[in-house]
N, C-alpha and C positions, 0 to 999 in steps of 0.2 A: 018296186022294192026301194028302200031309201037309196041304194049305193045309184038307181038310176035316178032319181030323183037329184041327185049330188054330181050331178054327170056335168051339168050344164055350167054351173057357177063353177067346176074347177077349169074349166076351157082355160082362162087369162091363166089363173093360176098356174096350170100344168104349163102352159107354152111360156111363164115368167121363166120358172125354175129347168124346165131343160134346156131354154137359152143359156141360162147361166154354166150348166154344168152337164148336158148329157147331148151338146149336139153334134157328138164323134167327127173331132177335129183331126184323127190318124188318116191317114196316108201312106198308099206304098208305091210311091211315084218318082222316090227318091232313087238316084244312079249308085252304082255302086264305085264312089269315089271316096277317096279319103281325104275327111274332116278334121281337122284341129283343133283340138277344145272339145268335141263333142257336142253334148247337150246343156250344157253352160256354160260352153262359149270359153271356157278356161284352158289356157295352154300346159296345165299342168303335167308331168309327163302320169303314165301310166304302167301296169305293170303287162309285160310283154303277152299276150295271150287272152288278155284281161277280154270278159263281156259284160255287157251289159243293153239296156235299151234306150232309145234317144227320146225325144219330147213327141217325134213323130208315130214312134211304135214298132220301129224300126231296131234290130240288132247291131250292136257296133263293138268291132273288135279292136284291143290296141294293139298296137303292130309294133315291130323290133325297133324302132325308133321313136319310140312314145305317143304317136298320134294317132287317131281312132278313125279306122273304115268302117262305113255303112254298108251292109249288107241289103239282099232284099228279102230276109228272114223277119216275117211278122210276129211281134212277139204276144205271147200269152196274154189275157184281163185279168182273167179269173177262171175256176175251175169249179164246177159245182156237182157234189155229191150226193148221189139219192142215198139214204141214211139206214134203209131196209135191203134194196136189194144187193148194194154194192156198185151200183155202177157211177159212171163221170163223164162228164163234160167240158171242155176245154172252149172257151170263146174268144179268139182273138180280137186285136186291138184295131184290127181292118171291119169287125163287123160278123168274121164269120165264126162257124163252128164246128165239131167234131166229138164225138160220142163213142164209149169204150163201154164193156162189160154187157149188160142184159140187154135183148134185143131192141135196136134204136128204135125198129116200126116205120112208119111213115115221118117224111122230111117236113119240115114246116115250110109257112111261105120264102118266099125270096126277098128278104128283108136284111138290116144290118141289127145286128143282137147286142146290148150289153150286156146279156146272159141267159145260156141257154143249161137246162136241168131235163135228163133223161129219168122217167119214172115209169111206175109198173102200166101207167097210163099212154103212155107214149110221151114227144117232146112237148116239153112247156118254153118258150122265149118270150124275152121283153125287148123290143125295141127300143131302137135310140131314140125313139120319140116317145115313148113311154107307156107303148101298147102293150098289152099281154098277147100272146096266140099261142093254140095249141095243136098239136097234129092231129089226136083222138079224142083228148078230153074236151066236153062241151063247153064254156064257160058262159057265163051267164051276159047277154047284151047289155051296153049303155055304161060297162065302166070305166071311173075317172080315169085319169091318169095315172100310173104308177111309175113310183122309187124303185121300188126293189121286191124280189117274191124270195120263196122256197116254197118247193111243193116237198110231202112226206106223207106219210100213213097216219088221219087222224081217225080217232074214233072208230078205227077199223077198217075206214075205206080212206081212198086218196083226196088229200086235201090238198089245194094249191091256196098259198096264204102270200096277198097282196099287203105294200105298205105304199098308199095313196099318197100322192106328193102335198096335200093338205094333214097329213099328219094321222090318218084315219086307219085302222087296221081290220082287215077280215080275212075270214077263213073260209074258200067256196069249193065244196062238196061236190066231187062227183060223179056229174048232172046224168053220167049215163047208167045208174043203178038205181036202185028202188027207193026213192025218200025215206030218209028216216022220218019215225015218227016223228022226236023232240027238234028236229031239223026240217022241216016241211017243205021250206023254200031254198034247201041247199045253199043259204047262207047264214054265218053265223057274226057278226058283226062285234067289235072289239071299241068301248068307248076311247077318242084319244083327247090328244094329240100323242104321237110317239115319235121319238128322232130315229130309233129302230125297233126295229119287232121280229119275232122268230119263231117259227114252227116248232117241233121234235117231233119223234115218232109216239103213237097210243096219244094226241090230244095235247100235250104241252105247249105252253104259250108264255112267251116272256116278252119286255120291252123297258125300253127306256124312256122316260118321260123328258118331256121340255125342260125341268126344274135337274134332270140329272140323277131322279130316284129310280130306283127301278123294281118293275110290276111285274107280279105271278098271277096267270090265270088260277090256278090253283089256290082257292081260300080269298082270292084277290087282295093278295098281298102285298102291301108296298116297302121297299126298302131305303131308305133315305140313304143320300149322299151324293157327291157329284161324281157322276158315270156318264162316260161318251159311248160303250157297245157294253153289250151283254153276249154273255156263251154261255150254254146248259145245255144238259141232256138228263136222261132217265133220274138222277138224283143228285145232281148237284146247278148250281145255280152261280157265275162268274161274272162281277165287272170290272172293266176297265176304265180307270179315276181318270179326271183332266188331267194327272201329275204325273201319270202311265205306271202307274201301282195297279195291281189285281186283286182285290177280295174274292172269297170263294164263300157260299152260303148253302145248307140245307133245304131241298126248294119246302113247299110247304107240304107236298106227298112226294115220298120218296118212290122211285122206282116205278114211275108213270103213276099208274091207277092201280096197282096191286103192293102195297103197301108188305115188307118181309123181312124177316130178321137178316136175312144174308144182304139187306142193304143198310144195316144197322150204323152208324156212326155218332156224332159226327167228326169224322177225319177228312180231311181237307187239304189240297197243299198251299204251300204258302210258295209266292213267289220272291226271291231276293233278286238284286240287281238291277234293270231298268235302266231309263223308262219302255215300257213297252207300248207297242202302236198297234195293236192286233191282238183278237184271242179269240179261241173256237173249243169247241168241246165235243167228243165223242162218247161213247158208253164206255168211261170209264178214263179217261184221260182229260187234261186240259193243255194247252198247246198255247203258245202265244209268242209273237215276233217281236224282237224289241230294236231301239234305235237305228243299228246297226244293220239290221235286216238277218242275226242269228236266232234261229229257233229254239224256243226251248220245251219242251213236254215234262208232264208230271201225273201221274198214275193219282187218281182222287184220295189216298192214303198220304202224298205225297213222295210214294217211291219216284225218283228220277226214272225217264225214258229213254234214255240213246234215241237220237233220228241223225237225220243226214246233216251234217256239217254243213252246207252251203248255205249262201243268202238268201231269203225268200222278200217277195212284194207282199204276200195273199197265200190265206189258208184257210180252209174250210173243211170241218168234223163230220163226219154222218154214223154209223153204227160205230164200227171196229173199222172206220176209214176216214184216214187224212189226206190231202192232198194239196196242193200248193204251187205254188205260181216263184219261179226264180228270179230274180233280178237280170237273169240273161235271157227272160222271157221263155223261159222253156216250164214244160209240167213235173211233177213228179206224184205217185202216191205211195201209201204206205198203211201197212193193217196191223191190228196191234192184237188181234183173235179175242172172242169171248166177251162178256160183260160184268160177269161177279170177278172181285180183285184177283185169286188167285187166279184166273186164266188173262188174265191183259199181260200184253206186253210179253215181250222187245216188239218196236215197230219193225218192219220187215219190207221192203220193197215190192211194189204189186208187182206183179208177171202178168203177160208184157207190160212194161213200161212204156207211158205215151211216149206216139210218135216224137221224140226230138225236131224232126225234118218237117216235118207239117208245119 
């Protein structure tokens, strides 16, 4: 298959790029003594109770005197949601992880994770060195290095879609069902270079180009402009400008692969205020975190969303499910019901709430 044939020549490559950026410098070795300055070193005072997380990964509280104790609370990465079933993932900044909602199944190897994804398949993880493995699903031998994934429901059955540290994007089928016909080899290959790429559920694919425009599988459409991330789902299409403004765009079939009047628009929200540094999108919402680390949500009409008040680092969309990573490293999520406008919304806190303490 080409992706093993590409296996060989990324070797330097993969091992350039996760030097630089993915060789899990956290640590939880640290005492619980208290620190002055924190994590820039600034004596600044702080607000008495205050959290937040250090450069180590570590939780640090400000205390009645303005200086910050370290704790041995490892804090949150990131949190990642299967988009069909409901469930989450939580991968901390030590490496490890922990799995909420639809049956975990079997535990993957004993490795350190930059992100781990519970699906109807069982667990998918990517290594700090930028392996894929999965508990149940097969994955195909010999491939490159990987960025970043999401696994979701394509085409019917579970896709797990890789974004190769050379820039390459694919989508591989799982190996343990019956081949499809127009898919024979359980891979589906996406021409690039992309700086990101993104699954959704029923077949959706977007990404962003090297130049900043951004690409729909659907119609294979391109959108010019300079964009650093893209968010969509079932019928709308979101990017994020260098300047941290947000467009929102009609993708090119509305409402996956079943095209309907009840997804008729186009109504769109617009964002004011900024800059924003994040944005995610679920069936029927768009979400995105700005300078400050305040959230903001908005219903794809543009009706405003109520969510939690707090600061977030990370936030990630799956069906009628958000979820997010705090600035005090702790999780939260949150369901907004339904996908046609009139049933979304007010977000709502998941029951139970992840563990805080973990």
């Amino acid at each position: 298959m080409a992706l093993e044939r590409r296996a060989a020549r990324l070797v330097a490559v993969g091992a350039t790029m996760l030097a630089m950026g993915c060789s899990g410098t956290w640590t939880t070795q640290e005492s619980d003594a208290e620190v002055e300055g924190g994590e820039g070193g600034s004596a600044a005072a702080c607000a008495a109770g205050e959290a937040r997380c250090n450069a180590s990964g570590l939780r640090e509280t400000c205390t009645s005197d303005g200086g910050w104790r370290v704790s041995d609370f490892v804090c949150a990465r990131n949190v990642a949601v299967d988009d069909d079933v409901g469930s989450y993932c939580v991968t901390k900044t030590d490496g490890s992880y922990r799995c909420w909602g639809d049956d975990p199944g079997g535990a993957l190897p004993a490795e350190r994770y930059r992100r781990v994804q519970l699906t109807r398949q069982g667990l998918i993880g990517l290594t700090e060195d930028g392996r894929l493995l999965a508990a149940e699903t097969l994955l195909p031998d010999g491939l490159p290095a990987v960025a970043s994934f999401r696994a979701t429901n394509m085409w019917g059955e579970q896709g797990v879609c890789p974004l190769f540290v050379d820039g390459s994007f694919a989508v591989l089928l799982d190996r343990q069902q019956e081949d499809l016909p127009e898919h024979p080899d359980k891979v589906v290959e996406f021409e690039g270079p992309f700086t990101q790429a993104l699954c959704a559920w029923e077949g959706l694919v977007a990404g962003v180009r090297p130049d900043g425009s951004l690409w729909q599988f659907h119609g294979m459409e391109t959108i010019p402009g300079e964009f650093t991330q893209v968010a969509f789902s079932n019928r709308i299409v979101c990017g994020l400008t260098k300047a941290g403004g947000i467009q929102c765009f009609e993708p090119t079939i509305s409402c996956g692969n079943t095209p309907s009047t009840r997804c008729a628009g186009p109504e769109y929200p617009e964002f004011s205020g900024g800059p924003y540094r994040s944005i995610t999108a679920t069936a029927g919402a768009v979400c995105a975190i700005d300078a400050e680390g305040a959230l903001t949500c908005r219903r794809y009409d543009g009706a405003e969303m109520p969510i939690d008040a707090g600061r977030f680092t990370f936030i990630e969309g799956g069906y009628d499910l958000l979820c997010g990573v705090r600035t005090d490293g702790s999780g939260a999520c949150f369901r907004h019901g339904g996908w046609n406008l009139g049933e979304v919304g007010p977000f709502v806190p998941v029951e139970p709430a992840l563990d805080p303490g973990w």
